[in-house]
C-alpha positions in Angstrom: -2.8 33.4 17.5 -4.5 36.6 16.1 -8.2 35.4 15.4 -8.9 37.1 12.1 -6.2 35.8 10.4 -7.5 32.3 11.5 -10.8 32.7 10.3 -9.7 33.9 7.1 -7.2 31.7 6.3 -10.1 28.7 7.4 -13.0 30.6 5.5 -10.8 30.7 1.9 -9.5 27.0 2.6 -13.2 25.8 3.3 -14.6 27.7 -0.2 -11.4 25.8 -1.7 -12.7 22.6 -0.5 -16.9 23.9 -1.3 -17.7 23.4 2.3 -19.8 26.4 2.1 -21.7 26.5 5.5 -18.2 26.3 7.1 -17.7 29.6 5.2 -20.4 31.2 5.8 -20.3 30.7 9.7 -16.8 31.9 10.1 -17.5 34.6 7.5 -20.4 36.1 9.2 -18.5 36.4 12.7 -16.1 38.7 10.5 -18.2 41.8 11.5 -19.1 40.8 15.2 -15.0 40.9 15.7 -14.0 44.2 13.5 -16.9 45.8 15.1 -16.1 45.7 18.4 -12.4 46.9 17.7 -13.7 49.6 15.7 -16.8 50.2 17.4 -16.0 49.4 21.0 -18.4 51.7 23.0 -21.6 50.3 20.6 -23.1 47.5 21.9 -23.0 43.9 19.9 -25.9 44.2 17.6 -25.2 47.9 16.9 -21.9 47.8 15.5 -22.5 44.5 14.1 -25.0 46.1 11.8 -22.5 49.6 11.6 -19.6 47.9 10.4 -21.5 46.2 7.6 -23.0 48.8 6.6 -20.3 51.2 6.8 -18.5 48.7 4.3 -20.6 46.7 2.8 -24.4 47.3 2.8 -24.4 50.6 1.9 -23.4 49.1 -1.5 -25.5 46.0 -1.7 -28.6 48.6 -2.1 -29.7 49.5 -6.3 -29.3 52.7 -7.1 -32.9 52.7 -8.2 -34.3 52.0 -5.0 -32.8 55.0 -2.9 -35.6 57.7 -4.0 -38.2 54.9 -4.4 -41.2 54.4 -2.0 -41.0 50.3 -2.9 -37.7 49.3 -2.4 -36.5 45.1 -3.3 -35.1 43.3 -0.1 -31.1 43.6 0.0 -28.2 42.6 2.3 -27.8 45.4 5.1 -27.1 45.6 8.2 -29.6 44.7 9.6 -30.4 41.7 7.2 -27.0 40.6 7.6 -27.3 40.3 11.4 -30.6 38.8 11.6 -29.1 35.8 8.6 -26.0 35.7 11.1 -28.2 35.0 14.0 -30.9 32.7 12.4 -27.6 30.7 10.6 -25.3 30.6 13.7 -28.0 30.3 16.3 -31.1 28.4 15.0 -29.5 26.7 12.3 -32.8 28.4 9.5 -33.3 30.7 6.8 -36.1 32.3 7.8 -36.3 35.6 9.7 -39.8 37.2 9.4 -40.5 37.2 13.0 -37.3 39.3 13.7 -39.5 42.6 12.5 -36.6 44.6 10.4 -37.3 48.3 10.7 -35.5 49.0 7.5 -36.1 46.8 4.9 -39.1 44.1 4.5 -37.5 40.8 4.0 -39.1 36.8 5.6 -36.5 34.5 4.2 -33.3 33.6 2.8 -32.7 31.0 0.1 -28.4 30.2 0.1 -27.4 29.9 -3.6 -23.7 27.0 -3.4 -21.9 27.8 -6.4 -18.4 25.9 -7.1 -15.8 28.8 -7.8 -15.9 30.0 -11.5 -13.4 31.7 -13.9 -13.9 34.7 -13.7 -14.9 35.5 -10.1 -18.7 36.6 -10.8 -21.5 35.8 -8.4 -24.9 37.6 -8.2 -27.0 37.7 -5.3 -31.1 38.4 -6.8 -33.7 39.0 -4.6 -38.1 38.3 -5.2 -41.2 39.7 -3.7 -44.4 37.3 -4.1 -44.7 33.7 -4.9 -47.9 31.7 -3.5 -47.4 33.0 0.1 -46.3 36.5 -0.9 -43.0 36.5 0.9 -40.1 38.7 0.6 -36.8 36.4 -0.4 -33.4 37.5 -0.9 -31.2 35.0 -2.9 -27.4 34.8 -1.5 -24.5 33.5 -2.9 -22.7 32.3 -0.1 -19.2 32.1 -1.8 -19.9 35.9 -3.3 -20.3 37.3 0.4 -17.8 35.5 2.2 -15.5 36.7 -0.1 -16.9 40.4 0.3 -16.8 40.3 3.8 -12.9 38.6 3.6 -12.2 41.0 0.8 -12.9 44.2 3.0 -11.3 43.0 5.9 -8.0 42.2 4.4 -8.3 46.1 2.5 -9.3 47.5 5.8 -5.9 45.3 7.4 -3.4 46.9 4.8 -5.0 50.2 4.4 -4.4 50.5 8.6 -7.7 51.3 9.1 -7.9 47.9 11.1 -5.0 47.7 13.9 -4.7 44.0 13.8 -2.7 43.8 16.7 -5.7 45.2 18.6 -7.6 41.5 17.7 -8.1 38.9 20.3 -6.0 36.3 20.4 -6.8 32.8 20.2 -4.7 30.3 22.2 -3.7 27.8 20.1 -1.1 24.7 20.0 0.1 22.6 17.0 -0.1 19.9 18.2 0.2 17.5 14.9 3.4 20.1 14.6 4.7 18.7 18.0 3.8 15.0 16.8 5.2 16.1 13.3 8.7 16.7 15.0 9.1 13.5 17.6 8.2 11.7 14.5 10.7 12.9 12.9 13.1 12.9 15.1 12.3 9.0 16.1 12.8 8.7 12.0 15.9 10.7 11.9 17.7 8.2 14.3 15.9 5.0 12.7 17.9 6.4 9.6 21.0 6.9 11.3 21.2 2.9 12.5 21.1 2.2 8.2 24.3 1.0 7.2 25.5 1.6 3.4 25.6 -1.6 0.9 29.0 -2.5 -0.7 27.2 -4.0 -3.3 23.5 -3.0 -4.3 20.8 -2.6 -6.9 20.2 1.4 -7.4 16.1 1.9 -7.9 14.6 5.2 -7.8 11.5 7.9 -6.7 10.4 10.7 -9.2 8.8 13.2 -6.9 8.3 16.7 -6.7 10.3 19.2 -5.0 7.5 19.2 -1.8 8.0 15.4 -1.3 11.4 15.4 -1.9 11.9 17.9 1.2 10.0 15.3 3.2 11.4 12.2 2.3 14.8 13.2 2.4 13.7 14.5 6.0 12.3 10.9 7.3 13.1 8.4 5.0 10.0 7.4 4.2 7.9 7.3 1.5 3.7 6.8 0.7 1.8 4.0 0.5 -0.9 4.4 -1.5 -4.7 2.3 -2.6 -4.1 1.5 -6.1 -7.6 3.0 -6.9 -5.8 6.1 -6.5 -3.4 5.5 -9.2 -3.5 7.1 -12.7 -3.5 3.8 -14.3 -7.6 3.0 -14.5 -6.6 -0.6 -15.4 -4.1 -0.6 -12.6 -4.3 -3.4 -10.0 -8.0 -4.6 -11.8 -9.2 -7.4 -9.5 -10.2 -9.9 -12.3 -12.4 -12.9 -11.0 -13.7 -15.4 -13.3 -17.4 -16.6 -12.9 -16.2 -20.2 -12.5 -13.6 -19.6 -9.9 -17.0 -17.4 -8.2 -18.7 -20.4 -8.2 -15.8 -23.0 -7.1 -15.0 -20.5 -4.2 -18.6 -20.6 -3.3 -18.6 -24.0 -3.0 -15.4 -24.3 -0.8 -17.4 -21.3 1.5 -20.3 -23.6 1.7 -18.4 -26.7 2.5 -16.5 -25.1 5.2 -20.1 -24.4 6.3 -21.1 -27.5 6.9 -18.1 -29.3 8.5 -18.0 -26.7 10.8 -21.8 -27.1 11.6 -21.2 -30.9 11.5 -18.3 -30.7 13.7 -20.2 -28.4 16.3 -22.9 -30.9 16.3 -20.5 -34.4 16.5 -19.6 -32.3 19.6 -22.6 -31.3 21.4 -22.4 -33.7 24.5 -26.8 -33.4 24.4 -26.6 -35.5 21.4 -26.9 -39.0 22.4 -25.6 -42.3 19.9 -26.0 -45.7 21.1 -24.3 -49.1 19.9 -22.3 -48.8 16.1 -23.7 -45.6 16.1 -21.9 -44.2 18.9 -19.1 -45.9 17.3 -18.8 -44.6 13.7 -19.5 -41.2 15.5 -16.5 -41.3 17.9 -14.3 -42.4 14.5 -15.8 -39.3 12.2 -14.5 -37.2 15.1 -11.1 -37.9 15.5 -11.0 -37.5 11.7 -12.3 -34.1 11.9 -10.4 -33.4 14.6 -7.1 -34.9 12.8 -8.4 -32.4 9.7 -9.3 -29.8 11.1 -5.6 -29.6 13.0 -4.1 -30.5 9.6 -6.0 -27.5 7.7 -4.7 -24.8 10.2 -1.2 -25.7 9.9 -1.0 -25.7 6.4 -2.9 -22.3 6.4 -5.6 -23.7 3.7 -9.1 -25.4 3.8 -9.2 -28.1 1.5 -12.5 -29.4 1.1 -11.2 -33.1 -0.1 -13.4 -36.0 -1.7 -12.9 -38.0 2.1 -14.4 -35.3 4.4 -16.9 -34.5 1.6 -18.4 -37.4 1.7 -18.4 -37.6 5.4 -20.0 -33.8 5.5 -22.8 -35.0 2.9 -23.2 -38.2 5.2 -24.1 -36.2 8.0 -26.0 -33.1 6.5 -29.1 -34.6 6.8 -28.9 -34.0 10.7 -29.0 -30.6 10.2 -32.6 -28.5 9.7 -32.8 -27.9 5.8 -34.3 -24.6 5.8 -32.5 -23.4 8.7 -29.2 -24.4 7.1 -30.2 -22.8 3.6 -30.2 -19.5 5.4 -27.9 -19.4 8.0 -25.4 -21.0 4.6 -26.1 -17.6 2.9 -25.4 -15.5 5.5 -22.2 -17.1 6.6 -21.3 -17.3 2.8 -21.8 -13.4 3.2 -19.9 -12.6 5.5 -16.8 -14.6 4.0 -17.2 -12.8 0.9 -17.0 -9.6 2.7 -13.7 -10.2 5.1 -11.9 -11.9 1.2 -13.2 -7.7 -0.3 -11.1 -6.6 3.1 -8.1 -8.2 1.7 -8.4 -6.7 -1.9 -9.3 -3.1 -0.6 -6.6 -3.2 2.0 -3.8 -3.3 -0.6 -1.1 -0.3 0.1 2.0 0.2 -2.1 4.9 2.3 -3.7 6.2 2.5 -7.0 9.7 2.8 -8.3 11.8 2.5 -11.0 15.1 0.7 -12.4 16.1 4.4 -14.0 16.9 7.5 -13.3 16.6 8.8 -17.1 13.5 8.1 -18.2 11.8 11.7 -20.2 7.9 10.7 -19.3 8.3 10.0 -15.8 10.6 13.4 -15.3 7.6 15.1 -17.1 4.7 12.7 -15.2 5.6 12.3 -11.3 8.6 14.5 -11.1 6.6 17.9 -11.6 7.1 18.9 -14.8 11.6 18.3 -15.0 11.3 20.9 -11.8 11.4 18.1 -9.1 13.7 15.2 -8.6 14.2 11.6 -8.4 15.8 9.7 -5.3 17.8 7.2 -5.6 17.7 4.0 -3.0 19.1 0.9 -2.1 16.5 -1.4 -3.6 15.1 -3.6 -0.2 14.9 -7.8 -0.3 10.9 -7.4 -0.5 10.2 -5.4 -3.3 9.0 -6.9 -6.5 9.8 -6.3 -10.2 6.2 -5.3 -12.4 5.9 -7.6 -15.3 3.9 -6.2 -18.5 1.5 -8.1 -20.6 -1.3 -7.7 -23.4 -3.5 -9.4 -20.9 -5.0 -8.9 -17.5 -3.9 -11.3 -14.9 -6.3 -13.3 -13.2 -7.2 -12.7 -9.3 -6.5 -15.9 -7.0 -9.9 -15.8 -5.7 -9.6 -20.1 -4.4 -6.2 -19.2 -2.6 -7.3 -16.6 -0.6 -10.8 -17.8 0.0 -9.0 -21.4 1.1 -6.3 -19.0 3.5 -9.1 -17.0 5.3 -11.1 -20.5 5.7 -8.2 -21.4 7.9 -7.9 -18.5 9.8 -11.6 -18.8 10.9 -11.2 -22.4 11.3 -8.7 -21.4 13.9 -11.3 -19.3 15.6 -8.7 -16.3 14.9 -9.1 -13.1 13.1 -7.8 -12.7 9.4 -4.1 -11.5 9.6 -4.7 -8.8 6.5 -0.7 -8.6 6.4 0.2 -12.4 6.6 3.0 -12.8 3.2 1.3 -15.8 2.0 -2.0 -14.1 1.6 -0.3 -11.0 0.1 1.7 -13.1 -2.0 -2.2 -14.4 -2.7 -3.7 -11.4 -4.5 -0.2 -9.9 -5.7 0.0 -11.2 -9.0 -2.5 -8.8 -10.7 -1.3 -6.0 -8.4 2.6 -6.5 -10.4 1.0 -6.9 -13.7 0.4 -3.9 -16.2 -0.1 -3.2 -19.6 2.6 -3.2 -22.5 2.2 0.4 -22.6 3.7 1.2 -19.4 7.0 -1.0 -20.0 9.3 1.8 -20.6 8.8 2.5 -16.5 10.5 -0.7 -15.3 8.5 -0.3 -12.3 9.5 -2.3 -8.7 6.9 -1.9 -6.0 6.7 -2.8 -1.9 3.5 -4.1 -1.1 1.4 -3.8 2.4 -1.9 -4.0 3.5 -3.2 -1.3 5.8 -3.8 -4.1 8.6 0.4 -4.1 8.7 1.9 -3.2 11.8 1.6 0.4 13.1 5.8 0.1 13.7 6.4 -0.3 10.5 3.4 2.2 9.1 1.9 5.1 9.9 -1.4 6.6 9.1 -1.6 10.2 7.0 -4.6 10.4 5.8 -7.9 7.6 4.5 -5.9 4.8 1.8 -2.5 7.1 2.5 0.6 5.4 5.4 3.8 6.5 5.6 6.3 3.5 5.1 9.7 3.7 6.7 12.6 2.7 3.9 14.9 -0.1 5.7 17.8 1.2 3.2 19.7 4.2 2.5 19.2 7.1 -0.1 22.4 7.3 -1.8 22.0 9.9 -4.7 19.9 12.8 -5.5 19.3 13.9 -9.4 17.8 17.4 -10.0 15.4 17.7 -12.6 16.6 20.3 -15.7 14.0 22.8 -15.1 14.2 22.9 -11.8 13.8 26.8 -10.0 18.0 27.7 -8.6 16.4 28.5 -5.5 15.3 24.9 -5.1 18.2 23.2 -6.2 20.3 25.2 -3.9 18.0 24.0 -0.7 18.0 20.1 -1.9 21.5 20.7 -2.2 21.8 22.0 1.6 20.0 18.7 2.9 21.9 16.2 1.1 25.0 18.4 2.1 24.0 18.1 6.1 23.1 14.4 5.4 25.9 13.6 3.1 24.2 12.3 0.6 25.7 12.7 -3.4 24.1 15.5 -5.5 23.6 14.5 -9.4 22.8 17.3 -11.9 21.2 16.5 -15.1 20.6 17.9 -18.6 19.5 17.2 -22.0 21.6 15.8 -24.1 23.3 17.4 -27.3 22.4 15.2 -29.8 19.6 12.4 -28.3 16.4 12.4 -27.3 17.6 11.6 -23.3 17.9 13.1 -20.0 21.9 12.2 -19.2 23.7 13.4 -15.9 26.4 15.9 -15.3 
């Protein structure tokens, strides 16, 4: 692949993103590359500086300076070259030992400014200050697009041969990933059999995702942080349920330290003692087996007692801080299962005017119409927040780890655990008649894949059966939607306003 139209398509996508020193390094190779086509009997530093100033420096210079015997710092040649050498190859700013023979200049100072309006940038440059340097100010977004700028006028002008510009060997290879994936999707889709009977629910999406999903199948999981709803999927705990939990962490606590210690074969009892020992451990032995197959630590009044009973054989201030630290760690693995929440969000219609204008790009995408899958979950609406199930999950990790085993993040129970304020939203959002799938991003990699940080892709276990196209949607994108669901045989359903009633009805 030709090497200037890589760096320039990386050096506008990195100012888009503001990661300016990416931009500036790519940017200030621009000149080494053009030189040398244009200038290939010059040696690297000479039509470095050339080129630049050729096209560039010639006009960084104020007019005012040109007859003047004291002349301000500017970006020439020659300044350029020694910023792309102290930049690229010392990782400084400061070039006063490289002697310039044309202009005096010691330092740089790099000026990151997000991309304004109306496309101005000025560059400023200063003589003096307390140790009477020379300092030229650059914009680093206002010369990488100078240098880009020229290059691309130089391309189309066809005073650059671009096919004279060294190639780069380069392989796709998330393309090549891109399209086994597919393809391992495409016939995943083609073992879905069609439901006689089934409830319709449905996707608003843009024109872009609808390409893809139609394509695979599959749809994105998403955090609920990144929703548009700020109230969406609140984790509310209470103070008191803090506390109770607490106290269930630090109960575990001790029976498990108890139950270490009834165990440690160093330990010696004698007479009754031995006795009443051997009987507390087959009863935490019996509860300890019964807690891990019902999935939940219940700290009841029996083994409380029998846990206070014995806490005096354990070091008081050694247990008060090993007790916080374990009560720690608990509290982080139970944040793993709230911040590890993934879903998808449908709807029961097809017709609704705000979610055309909201998630179907303005009435110029579409909305996808599937056979709704046994695991998905109606959102109920209320004037108040639902409460988080902080004991529940706090009693189902407890097991896990009394288990000696590592917290299954997609176990249903647990899900089903912390779901009820993920399928709760306000009033306002009723008219949506939302139905979402919920996962955790600890669920299998068959069944997810990874895009992106908080984004999988989710696999639909059920067919799309109908397609509506939105009423503003561009001809040219209705007639390529059309071609897939044509090859795929899936129904096409125009829609339009109706005559006489606020609604969005199909043709």
């Amino acid at each position: 692949m030709n090497s200037l139209e890589l760096y320039i398509k990386d050096i506008k996508g990195s100012l888009n993103n503001n990661l300016y020193f990416s931009a500036l390094a790519l940017a200030l190779t621009l000149p080494d590359i053009c030189g040398q086509m244009m200038y290939p009997d010059l040696y690297s530093k000479a039509r470095y500086k050339k080129w630049y100033d050729e096209y560039i420096g010639q006009y960084e210079e104020s007019p005012h300076d040109k007859d003047s015997e004291v002349k301000m710092p500017y970006l020439s040649g020659e300044a350029c070259y020694a910023l792309r050498c102290a930049i690229l190859h010392e990782g400084r700013n400061n070039i006063e030992d490289r002697n310039l023979e044309t202009i005096t200049l010691d330092e740089f100072t790099l000026l990151l400014e997000e991309k304004n309006k109306m496309d101005s940038y000025c560059d400023g440059a200063s003589v003096g200050g307390f140790e009477n340097k020379s300092t030229l100010d650059i914009q680093v977004r206002n010369i990488c697009n100078k240098i880009v700028w020229v290059v691309e006028g130089l391309i189309q002008k066809g005073e650059l041969d671009i096919s004279k510009a060294p190639n780069i060997n380069v392989k796709d290879y998330g393309a090549e990933i891109r399209r086994l994936r597919d393809y391992s999707y495409k016939e995943k889709r083609a073992l879905l059999k069609p439901k006689d009977n089934y409830e319709p629910i449905y996707k608003y999406c843009s024109f872009g995702s609808a390409k893809s999903i139609l394509s695979n199948n599959c749809v994105i999981l998403n955090n609920p942080k990144n929703f548009n709803d700020p109230f969406d999927s609140i984790i509310d705990v209470t103070k008191e349920d803090e506390e109770k939990s607490r106290d269930i962490v630090y109960s575990f606590y001790l029976f498990n330290e108890i139950d270490k210690r009834l165990n440690e074969k160093k330990l010696a009892f004698k007479g009754l003692q031995k006795l009443s020992v051997g009987f507390y451990r087959s009863m935490f032995k019996k509860y300890k087996k019964m807690a891990i197959k019902v999935g939940m630590f219940e700290a009841n009044k029996m083994m409380l007692s029998i846990t206070r009973y014995f806490v005096r054989m354990l070091p008081k201030e050694e247990m008060g801080k090993a007790k916080e630290e374990f009560t720690k760690q608990v509290t982080e693995r139970i944040k793993n299962v709230r911040s590890s929440v993934l879903m998808s969000c449908f709807s029961k219609r097809y017709d609704s005017t705000l979610m055309w204008s909201h998630y179907a790009d303005k009435h110029r995408g579409v909305c996808i119409e599937f056979e709704r899958p046994d695991n998905f979950s109606d959102v109920k609406y209320k004037s108040v927040r639902e409460p988080f199930d902080l004991i529940g999950v706090t009693k189902r990790c407890l097991a896990y780890m009394l288990a000696g085993n590592e917290i299954n993040y997609s176990d249903l129970h647990l899900i089903n655990k912390i779901s009820s304020p993920l399928l709760t939203k306000s009033e306002d959002w009723e008219y949506e008649q939302e139905v979402r799938c919920i996962f955790t991003s600890f669920t299998s990699l068959e069944e997810l894949e990874m895009l992106d940080f908080d984004k999988y892709l989710y696999f639909m276990p059920t067919m799309i059966r109908k397609v509506y196209l939105g009423v503003n949607m561009p001809e040219e994108d209705k007639t390529e939607i059309e071609r897939i669901c044509k090859k795929m045989k899936i129904e096409v359903v125009n829609t339009k306003l109706s005559d006489d009633e606020y609604k969005i009805v199909s043709e």
